[in-house]
PAROZA-272511 format. One record per residue (C-alpha): residue in three letters; residue number from 1; y, x, z. Coordinates in steps of 0.02 Angstrom, whole numbers, m for minus. Layout:
# residues N
<pt "Ala", NUM, <Y, X, Z>>;
...
***
This chain:
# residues 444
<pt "Unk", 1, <m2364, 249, 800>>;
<pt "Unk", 2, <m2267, 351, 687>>;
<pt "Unk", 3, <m2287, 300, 501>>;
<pt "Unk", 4, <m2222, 491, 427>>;
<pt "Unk", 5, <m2358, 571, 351>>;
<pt "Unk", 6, <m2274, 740, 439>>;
<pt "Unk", 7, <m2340, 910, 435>>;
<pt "Unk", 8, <m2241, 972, 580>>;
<pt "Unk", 9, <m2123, 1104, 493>>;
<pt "Unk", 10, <m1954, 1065, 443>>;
<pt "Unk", 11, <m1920, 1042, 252>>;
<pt "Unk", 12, <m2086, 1027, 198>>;
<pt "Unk", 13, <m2074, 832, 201>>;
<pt "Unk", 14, <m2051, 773, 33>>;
<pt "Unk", 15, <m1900, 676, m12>>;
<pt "Unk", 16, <m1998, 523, m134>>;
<pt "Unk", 17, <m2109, 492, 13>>;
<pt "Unk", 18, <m1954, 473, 122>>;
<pt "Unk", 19, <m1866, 359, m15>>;
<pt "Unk", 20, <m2045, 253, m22>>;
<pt "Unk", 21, <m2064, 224, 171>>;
<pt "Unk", 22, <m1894, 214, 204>>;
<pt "Unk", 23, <m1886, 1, 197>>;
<pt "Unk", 24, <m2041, 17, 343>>;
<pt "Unk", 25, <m2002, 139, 433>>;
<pt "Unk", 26, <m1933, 120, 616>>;
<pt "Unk", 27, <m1752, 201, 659>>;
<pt "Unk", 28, <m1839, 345, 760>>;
<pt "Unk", 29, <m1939, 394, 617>>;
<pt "Unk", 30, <m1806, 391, 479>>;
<pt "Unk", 31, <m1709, 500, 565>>;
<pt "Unk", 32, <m1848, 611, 597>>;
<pt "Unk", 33, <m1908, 608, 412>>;
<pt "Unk", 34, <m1725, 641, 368>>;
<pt "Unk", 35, <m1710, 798, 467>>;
<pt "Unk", 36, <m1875, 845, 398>>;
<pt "Unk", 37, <m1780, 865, 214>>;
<pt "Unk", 38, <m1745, 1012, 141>>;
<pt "Unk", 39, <m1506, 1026, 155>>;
<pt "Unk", 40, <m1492, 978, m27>>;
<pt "Unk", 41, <m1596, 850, m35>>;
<pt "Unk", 42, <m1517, 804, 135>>;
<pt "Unk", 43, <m1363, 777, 60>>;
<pt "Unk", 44, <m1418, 700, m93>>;
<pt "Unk", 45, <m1523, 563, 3>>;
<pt "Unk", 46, <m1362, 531, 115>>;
<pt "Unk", 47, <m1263, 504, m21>>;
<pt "Unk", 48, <m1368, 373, m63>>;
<pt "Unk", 49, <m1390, 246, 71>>;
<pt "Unk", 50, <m1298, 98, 93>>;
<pt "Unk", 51, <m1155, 115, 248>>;
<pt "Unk", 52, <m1262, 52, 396>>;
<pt "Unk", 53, <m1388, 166, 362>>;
<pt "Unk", 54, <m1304, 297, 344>>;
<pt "Unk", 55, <m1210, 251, 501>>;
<pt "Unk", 56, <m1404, 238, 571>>;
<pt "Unk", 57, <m1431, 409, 519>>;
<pt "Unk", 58, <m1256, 485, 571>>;
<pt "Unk", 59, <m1294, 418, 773>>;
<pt "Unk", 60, <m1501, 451, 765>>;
<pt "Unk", 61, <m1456, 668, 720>>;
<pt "Unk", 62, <m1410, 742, 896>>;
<pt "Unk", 63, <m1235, 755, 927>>;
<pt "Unk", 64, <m1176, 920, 845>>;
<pt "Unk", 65, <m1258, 878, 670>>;
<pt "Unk", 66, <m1145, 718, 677>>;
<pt "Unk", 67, <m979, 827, 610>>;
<pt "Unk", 68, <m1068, 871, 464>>;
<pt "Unk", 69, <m1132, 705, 386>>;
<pt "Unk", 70, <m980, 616, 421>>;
<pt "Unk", 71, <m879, 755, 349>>;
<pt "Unk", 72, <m982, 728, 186>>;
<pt "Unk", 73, <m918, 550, 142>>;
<pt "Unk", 74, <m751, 501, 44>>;
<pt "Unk", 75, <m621, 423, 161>>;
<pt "Unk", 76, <m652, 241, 90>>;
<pt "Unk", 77, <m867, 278, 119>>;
<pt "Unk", 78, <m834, 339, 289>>;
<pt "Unk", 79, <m734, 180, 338>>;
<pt "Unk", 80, <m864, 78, 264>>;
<pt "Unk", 81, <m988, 190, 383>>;
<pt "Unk", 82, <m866, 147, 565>>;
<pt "Unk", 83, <m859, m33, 519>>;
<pt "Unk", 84, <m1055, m32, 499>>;
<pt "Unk", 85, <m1051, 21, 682>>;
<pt "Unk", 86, <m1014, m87, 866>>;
<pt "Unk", 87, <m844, m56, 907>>;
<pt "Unk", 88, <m869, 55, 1047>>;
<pt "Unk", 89, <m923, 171, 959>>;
<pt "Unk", 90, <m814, 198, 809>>;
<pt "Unk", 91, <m688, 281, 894>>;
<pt "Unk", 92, <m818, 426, 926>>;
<pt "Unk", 93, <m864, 435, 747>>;
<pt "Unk", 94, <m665, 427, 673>>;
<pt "Unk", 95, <m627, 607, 800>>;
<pt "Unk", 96, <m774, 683, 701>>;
<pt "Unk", 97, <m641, 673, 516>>;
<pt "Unk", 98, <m530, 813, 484>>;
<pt "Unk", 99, <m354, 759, 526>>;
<pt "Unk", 100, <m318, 712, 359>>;
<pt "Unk", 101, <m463, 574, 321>>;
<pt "Unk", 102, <m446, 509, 475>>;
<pt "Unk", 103, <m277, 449, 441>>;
<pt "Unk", 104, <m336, 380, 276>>;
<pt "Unk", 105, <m505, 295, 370>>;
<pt "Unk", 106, <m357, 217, 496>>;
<pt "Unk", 107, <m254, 141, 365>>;
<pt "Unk", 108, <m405, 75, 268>>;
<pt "Unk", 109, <m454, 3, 413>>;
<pt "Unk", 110, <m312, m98, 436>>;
<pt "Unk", 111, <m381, m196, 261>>;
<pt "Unk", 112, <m525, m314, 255>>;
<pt "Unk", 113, <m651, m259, 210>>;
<pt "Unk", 114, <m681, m388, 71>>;
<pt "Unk", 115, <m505, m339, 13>>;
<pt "Unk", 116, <m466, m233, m152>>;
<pt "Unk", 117, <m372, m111, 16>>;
<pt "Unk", 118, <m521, m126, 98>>;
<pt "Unk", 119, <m636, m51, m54>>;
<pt "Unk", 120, <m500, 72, m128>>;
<pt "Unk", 121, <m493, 247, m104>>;
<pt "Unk", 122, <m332, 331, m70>>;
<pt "Unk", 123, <m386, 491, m149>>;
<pt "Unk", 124, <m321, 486, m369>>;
<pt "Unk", 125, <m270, 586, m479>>;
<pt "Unk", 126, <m75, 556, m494>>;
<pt "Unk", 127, <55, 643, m611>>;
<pt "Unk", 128, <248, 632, m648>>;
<pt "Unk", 129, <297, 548, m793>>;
<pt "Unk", 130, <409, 712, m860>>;
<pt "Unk", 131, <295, 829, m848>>;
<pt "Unk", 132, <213, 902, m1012>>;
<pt "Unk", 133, <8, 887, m1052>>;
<pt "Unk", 134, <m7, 1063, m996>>;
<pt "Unk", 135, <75, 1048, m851>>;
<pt "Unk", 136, <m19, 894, m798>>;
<pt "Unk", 137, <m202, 973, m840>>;
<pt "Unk", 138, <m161, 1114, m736>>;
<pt "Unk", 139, <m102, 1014, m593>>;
<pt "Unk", 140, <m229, 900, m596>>;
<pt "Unk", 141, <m367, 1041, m593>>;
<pt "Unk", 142, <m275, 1068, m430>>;
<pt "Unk", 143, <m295, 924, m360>>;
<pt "Unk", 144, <m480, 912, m431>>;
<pt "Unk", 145, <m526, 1043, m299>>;
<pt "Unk", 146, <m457, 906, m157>>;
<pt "Unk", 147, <m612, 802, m183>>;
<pt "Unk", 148, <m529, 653, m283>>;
<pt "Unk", 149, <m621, 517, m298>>;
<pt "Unk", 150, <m643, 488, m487>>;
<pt "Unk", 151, <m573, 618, m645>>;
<pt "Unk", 152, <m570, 473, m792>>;
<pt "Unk", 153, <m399, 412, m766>>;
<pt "Unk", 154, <m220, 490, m696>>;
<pt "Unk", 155, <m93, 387, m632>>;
<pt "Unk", 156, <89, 409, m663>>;
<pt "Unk", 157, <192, 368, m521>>;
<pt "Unk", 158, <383, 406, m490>>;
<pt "Unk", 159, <453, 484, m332>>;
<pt "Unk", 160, <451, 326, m220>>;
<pt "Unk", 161, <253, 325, m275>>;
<pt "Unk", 162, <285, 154, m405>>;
<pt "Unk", 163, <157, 154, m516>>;
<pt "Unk", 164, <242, 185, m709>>;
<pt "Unk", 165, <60, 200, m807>>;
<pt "Unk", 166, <m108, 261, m832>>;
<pt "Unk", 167, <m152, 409, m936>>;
<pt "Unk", 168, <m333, 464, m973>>;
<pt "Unk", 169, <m386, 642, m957>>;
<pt "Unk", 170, <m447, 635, m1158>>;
<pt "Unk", 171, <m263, 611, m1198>>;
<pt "Unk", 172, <m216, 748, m1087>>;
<pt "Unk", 173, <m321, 863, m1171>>;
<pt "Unk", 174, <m308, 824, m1338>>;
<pt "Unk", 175, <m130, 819, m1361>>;
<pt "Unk", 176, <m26, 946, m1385>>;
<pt "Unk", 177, <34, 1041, m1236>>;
<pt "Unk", 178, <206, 1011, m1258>>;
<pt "Unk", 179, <201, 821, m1261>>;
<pt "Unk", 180, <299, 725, m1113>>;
<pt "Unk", 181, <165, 625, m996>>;
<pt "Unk", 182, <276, 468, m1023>>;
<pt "Unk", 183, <229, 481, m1204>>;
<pt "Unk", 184, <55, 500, m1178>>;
<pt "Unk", 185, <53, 377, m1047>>;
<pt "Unk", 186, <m18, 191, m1055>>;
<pt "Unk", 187, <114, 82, m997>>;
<pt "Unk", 188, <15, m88, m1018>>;
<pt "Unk", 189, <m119, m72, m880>>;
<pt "Unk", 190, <m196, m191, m731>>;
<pt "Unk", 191, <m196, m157, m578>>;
<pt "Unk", 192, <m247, m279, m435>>;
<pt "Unk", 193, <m153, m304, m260>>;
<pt "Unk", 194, <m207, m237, m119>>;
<pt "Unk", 195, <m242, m397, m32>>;
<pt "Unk", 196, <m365, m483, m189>>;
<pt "Unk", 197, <m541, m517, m141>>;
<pt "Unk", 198, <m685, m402, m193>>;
<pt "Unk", 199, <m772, m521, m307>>;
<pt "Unk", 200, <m614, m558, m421>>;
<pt "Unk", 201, <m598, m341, m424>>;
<pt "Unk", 202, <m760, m340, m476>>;
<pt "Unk", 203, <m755, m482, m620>>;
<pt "Unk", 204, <m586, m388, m673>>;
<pt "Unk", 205, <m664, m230, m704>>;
<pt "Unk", 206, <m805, m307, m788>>;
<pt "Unk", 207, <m717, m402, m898>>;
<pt "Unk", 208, <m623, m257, m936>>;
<pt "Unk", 209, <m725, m137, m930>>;
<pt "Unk", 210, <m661, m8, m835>>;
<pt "Unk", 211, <m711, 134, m735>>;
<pt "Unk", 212, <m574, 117, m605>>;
<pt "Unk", 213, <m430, 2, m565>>;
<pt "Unk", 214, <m276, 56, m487>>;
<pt "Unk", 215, <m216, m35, m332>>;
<pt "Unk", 216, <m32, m73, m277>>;
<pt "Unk", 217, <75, m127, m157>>;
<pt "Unk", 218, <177, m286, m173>>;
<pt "Unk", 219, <325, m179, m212>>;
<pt "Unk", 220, <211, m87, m353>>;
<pt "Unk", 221, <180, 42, m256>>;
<pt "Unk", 222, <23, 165, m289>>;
<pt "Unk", 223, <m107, 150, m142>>;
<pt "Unk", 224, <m285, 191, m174>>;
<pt "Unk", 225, <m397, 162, m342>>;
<pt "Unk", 226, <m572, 41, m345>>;
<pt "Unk", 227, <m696, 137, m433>>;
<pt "Unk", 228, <m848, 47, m513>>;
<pt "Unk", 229, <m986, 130, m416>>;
<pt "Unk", 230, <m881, 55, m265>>;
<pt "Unk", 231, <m918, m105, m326>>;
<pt "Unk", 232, <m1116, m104, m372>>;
<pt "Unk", 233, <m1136, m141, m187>>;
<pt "Unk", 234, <m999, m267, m182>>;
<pt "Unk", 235, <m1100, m354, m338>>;
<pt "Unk", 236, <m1263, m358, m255>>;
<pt "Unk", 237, <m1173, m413, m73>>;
<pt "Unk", 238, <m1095, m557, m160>>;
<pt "Unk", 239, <m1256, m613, m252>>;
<pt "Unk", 240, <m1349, m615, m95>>;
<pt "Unk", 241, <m1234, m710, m8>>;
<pt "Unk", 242, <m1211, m861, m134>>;
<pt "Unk", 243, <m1434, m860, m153>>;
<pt "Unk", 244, <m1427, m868, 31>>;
<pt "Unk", 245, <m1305, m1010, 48>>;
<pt "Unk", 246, <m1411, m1094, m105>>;
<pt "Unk", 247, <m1551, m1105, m31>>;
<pt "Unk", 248, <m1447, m1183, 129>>;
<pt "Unk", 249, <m1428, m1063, 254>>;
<pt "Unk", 250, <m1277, m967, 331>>;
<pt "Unk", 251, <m1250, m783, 231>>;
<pt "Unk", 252, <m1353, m642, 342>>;
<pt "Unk", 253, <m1236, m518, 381>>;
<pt "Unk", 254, <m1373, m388, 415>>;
<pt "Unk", 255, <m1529, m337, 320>>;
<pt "Unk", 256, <m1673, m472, 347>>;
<pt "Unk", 257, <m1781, m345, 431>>;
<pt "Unk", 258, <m1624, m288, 551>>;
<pt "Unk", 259, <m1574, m473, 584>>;
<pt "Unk", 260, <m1604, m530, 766>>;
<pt "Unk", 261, <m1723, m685, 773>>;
<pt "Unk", 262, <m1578, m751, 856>>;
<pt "Unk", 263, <m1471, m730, 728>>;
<pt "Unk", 264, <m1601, m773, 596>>;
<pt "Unk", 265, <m1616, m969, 699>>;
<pt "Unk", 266, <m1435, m1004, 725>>;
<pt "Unk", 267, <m1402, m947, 540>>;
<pt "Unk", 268, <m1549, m1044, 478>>;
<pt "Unk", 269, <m1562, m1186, 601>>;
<pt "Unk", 270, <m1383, m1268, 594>>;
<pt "Unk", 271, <m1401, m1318, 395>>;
<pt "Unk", 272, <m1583, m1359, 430>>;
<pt "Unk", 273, <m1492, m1485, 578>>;
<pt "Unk", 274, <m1349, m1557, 444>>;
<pt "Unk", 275, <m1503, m1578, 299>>;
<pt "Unk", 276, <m1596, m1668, 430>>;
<pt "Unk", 277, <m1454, m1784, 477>>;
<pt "Unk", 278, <m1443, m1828, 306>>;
<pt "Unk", 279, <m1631, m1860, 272>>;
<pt "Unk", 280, <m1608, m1983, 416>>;
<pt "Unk", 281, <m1478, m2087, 291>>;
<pt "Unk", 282, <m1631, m2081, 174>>;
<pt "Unk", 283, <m1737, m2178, 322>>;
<pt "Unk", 284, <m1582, m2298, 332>>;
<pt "Unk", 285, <m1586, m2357, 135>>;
<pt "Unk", 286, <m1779, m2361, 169>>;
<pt "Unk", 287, <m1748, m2475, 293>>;
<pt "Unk", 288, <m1626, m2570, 225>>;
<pt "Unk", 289, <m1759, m2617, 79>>;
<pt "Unk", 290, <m1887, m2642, 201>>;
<pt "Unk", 291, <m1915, m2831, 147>>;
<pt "Unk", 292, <m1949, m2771, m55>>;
<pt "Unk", 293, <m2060, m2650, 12>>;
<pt "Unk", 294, <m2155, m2771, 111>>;
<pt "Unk", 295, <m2177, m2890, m30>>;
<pt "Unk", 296, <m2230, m2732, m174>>;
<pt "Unk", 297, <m2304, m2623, m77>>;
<pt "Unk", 298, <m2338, m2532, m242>>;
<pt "Unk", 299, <m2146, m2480, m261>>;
<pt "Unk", 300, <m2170, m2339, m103>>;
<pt "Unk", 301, <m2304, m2234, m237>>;
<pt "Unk", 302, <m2144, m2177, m335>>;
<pt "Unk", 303, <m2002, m2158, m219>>;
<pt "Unk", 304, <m2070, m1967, m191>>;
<pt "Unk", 305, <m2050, m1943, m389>>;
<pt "Unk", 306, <m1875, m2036, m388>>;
<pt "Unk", 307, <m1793, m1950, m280>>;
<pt "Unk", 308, <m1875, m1777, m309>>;
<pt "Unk", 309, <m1837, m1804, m489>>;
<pt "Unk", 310, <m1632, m1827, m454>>;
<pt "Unk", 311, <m1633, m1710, m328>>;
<pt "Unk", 312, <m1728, m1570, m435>>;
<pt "Unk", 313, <m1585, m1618, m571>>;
<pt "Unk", 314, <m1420, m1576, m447>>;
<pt "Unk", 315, <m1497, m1418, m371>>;
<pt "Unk", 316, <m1502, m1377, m564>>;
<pt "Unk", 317, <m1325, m1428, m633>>;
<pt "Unk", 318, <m1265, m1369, m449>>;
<pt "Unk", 319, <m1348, m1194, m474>>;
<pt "Unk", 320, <m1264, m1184, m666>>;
<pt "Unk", 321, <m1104, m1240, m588>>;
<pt "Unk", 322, <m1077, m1116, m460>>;
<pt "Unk", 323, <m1141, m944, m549>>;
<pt "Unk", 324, <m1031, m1012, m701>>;
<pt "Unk", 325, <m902, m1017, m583>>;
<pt "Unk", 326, <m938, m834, m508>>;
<pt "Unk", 327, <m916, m762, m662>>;
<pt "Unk", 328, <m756, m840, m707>>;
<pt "Unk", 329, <m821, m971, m834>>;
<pt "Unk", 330, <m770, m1103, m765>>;
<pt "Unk", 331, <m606, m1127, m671>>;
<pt "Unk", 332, <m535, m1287, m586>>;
<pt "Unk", 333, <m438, m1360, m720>>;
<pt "Unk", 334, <m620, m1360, m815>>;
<pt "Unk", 335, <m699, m1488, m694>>;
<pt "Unk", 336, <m693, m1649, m822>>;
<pt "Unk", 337, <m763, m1544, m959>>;
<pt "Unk", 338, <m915, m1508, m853>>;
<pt "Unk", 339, <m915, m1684, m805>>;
<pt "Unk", 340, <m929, m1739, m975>>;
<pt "Unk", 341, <m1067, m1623, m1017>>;
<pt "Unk", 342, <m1162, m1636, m863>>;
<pt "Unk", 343, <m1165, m1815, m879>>;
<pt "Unk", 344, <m1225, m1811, m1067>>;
<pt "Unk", 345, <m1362, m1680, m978>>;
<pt "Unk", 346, <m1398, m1800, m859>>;
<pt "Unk", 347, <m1442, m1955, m968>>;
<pt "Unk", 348, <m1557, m1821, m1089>>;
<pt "Unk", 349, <m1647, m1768, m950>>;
<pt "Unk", 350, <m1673, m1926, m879>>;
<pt "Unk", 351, <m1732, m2007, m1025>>;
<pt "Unk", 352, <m1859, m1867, m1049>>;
<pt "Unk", 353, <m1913, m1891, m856>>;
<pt "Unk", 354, <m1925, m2094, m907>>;
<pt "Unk", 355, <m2015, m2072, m1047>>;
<pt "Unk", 356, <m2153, m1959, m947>>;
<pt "Unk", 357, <m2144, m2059, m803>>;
<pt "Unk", 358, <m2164, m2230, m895>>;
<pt "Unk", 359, <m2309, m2161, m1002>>;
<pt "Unk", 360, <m2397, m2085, m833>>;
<pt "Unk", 361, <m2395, m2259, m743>>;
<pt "Unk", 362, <m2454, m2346, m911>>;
<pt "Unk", 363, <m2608, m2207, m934>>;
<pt "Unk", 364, <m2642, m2225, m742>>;
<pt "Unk", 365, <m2653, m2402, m751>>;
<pt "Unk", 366, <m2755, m2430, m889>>;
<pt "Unk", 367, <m2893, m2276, m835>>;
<pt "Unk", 368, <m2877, m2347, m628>>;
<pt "Unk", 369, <m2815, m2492, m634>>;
<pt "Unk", 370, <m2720, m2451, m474>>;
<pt "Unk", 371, <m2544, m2534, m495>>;
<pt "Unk", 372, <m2599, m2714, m483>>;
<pt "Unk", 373, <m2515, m2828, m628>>;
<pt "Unk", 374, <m2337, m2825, m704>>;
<pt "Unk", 375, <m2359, m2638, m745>>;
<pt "Unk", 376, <m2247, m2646, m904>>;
<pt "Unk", 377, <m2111, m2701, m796>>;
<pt "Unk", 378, <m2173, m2567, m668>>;
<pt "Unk", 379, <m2157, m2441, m781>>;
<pt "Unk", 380, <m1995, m2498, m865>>;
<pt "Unk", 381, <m1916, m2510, m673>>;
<pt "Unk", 382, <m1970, m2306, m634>>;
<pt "Unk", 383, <m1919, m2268, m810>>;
<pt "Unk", 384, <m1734, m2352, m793>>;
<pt "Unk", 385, <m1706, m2259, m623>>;
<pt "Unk", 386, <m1767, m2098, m672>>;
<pt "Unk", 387, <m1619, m2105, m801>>;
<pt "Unk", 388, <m1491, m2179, m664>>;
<pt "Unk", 389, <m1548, m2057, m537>>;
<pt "Unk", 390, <m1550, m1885, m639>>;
<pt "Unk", 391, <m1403, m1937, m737>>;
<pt "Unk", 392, <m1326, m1968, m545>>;
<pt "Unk", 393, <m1414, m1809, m493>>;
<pt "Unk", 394, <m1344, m1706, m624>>;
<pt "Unk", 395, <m1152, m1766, m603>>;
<pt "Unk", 396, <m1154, m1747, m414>>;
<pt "Unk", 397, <m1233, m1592, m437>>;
<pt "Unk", 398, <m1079, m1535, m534>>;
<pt "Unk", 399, <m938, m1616, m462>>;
<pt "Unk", 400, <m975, m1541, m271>>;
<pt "Unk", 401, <m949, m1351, m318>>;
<pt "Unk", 402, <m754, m1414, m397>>;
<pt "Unk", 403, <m742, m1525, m242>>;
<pt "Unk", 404, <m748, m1370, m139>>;
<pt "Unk", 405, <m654, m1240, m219>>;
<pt "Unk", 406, <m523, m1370, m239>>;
<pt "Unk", 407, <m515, m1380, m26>>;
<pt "Unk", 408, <m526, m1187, m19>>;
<pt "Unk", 409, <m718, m1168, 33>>;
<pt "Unk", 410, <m856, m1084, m36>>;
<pt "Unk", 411, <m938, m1167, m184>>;
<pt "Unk", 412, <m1102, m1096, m142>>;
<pt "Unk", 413, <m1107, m1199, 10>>;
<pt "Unk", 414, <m1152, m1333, m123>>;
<pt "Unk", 415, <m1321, m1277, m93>>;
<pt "Unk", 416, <m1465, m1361, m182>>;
<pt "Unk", 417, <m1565, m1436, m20>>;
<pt "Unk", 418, <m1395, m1508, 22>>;
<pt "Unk", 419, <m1369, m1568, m135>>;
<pt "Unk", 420, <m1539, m1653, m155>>;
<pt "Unk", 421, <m1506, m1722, 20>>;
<pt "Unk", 422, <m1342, m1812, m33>>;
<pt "Unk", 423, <m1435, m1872, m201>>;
<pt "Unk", 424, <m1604, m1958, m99>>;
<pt "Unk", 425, <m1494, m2078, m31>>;
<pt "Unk", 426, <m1432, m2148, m168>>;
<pt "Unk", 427, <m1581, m2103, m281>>;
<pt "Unk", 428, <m1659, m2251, m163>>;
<pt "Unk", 429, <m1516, m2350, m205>>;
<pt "Unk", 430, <m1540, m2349, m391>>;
<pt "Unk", 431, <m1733, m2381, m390>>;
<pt "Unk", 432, <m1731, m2538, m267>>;
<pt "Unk", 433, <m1598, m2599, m373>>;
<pt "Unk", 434, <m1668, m2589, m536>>;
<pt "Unk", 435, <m1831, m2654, m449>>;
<pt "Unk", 436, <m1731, m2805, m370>>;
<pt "Unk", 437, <m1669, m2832, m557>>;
<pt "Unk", 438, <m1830, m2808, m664>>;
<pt "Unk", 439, <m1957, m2847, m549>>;
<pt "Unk", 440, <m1865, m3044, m467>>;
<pt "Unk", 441, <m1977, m3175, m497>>;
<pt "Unk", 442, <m2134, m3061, m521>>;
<pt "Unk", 443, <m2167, m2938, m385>>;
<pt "Unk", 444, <m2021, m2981, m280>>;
***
């Protein structure tokens, strides 16, 4: 059943209803609710969507409407759009560009697509160096009418397209129209290679704070420019996939409502497998102090708030760790620093947690009288472990993010039900010690 609230003539359906339905509504009917738009707000809408659904809207409008939308996007958005699509059929959707985007879509696509190439478009402003601020406003109001992709910055390039500097259209404007470009021209600018990852373009320009970023060759030569609205989607891609691989799954590489369930249990089920594999170390060390456990049973009431306690502690230092470290905060050569600190964290925190915990078994005791006798030793045995094990916690947590940049892998696979998995085991460790310390002679 159709969920369109449709009135059966064309253009009468009202674009905010589309934008509200369109999370819920099936393929079928967003197309059909799309067509229903009046062209402007067609266009406008289109504009909008992220590439796979425009690529979902591009193949759902009958064949000859297909031309038209495709012809509407910027050569870098309409490579986004063929990548979004199974291979078969991106050839189709490449002969629908003029002649000359499709040979800028082909050489984009040659990039990947988490690549500053893969982002840029090839379509900027560009001037010669001797040409005078007159000359260069009237040229670029030229090229203005070729559908560049941003009019903030021009980029002065020499005849074997080397990039020389960046001039902004303010200058142009406001200087007289005799003055050389060269003159005008900012000759200490950044520009990023054409092979550096999406995240560090996007940390670049936000450090910076710039509206585009040129992008060379490794001979300096010009080749496209990253704009920042090219990046907002990059931003939100790349803070999905690290909360996804915190929470210890495999990045989704679709939507979660487009995701096959098979997808979803392969992506979801092989860290659930590793996690449980290392749980079952947790059985071992239970085992292992088996014969304490027999003789104080009592010890078993606090092993849940042990290990929760240093586990809850590394999925918080591990969290801190990693977002510090996708904003740039924190770089390799920081990792004893955060040591340091996280380990002064560590023995805070757990001698807040001790002081709680000792306090709760004390109060418990004396209103219960469920812990048998030796309770002050009790107490002093979950308080001492609480420190060892968030202090341990907290450390671990830190140290696994470096420990994995430093071998070239993701950081965010340092997620926290991992981490807390690696911590239980030795969490166990730590309290049956202490108890085998404190407790000999009295309950064990």
């Amino acid at each position: 059943m159709s969920l369109l609230p449709l009135n059966g003539s064309a253009g009468e359906f009202d674009l905010n209803d589309l934008r509200h339905l369109w999370g819920v509504l099936s393929s079928e009917d967003r197309v059909t609710g799309f067509r229903l738009l009046s062209r402007d707000d067609a266009e406008d809408f289109f504009l909008s969507l992220a590439a796979q659904e425009q690529a979902e809207v591009i193949l759902g409008v009958p064949s000859g409407e297909r031309r038209l939308w495709v012809r509407q996007l910027a050569p870098d958005d309409a490579a986004d759009v063929i990548q979004a699509v199974p291979r078969e059929t991106r050839d189709i959707l490449l002969a629908l560009c003029d002649e000359r985007t499709r040979r800028e879509v082909v050489a984009l696509l040659a990039y990947q697509d988490d690549e500053a190439g893969g982002l840029m478009s090839p379509r900027f402003a560009r001037v010669r160096s001797e040409a005078t601020a007159d000359e260069a406003v009237r040229y670029l109001r030229q090229q203005a009418r070729r559908q560049l992709e941003t009019i903030y910055y021009a980029y002065v390039v020499d005849p074997d397209q080397r990039l020389m500097g960046v001039v902004s259209f303010r200058e142009l404007f406001a200087a007289p129209g005799d003055r050389l470009v060269r003159e005008l021209m900012e000759k200490d600018f950044i520009s990023v290679p054409e092979d550096m990852d999406q995240e560090d373009v996007a940390r670049l320009m936000s450090l910076h704070d710039l509206m585009a970023i040129p992008v060379v060759d490794i001979e300096g030569c010009m080749k496209g420019i990253v704009t920042f609205d090219d990046l907002v989607d990059v931003v939100e891609e790349e803070a999905t996939e690290d909360m996804q691989k915190l929470g210890g799954m495999e990045a989704l590489d679709t939507p979660y409502l487009q995701t096959g369930l098979a997808d979803m249990v392969r992506k979801r089920g092989a860290w659930l497998s590793v996690l449980l594999v290392g749980e079952m170390l947790t059985t071992t060390a239970m085992g292992y102090y088996q014969e304490e456990i027999a003789r104080a049973v009592v010890l078993t009431l606090f092993v849940p708030l042990i290990i929760s306690s240093g586990g809850n502690s590394g999925s918080q230092a591990t969290t801190l760790v990693i977002r510090a470290m996708a904003l740039g905060e924190l770089r390799l050569v920081d990792w004893w620093r955060v040591i340091r600190r996280e380990l002064a964290s560590g023995l805070c925190l757990g001698c807040i947690l001790a002081v709680i915990g000792g306090i709760r078994i004390l109060l418990g005791d004396a209103f219960f009288h469920g812990y048998g006798g030796h309770v002050p030793l009790l107490a002093l045995t979950v308080a001492i472990s609480l420190v060892g094990v968030v202090t341990w916690g907290t450390v671990i947590g830190a140290t696994l993010p470096f420990i994995l940049r430093r071998f070239g892998f993701d950081p965010a696979s340092a997620s926290a039900p991992f981490v807390a998995t690696l911590v239980d085991v030795f969490g166990l460790a730590i309290y049956f010690t202490a108890a085998e310390i404190i407790l000999r002679g009295t309950l064990l």
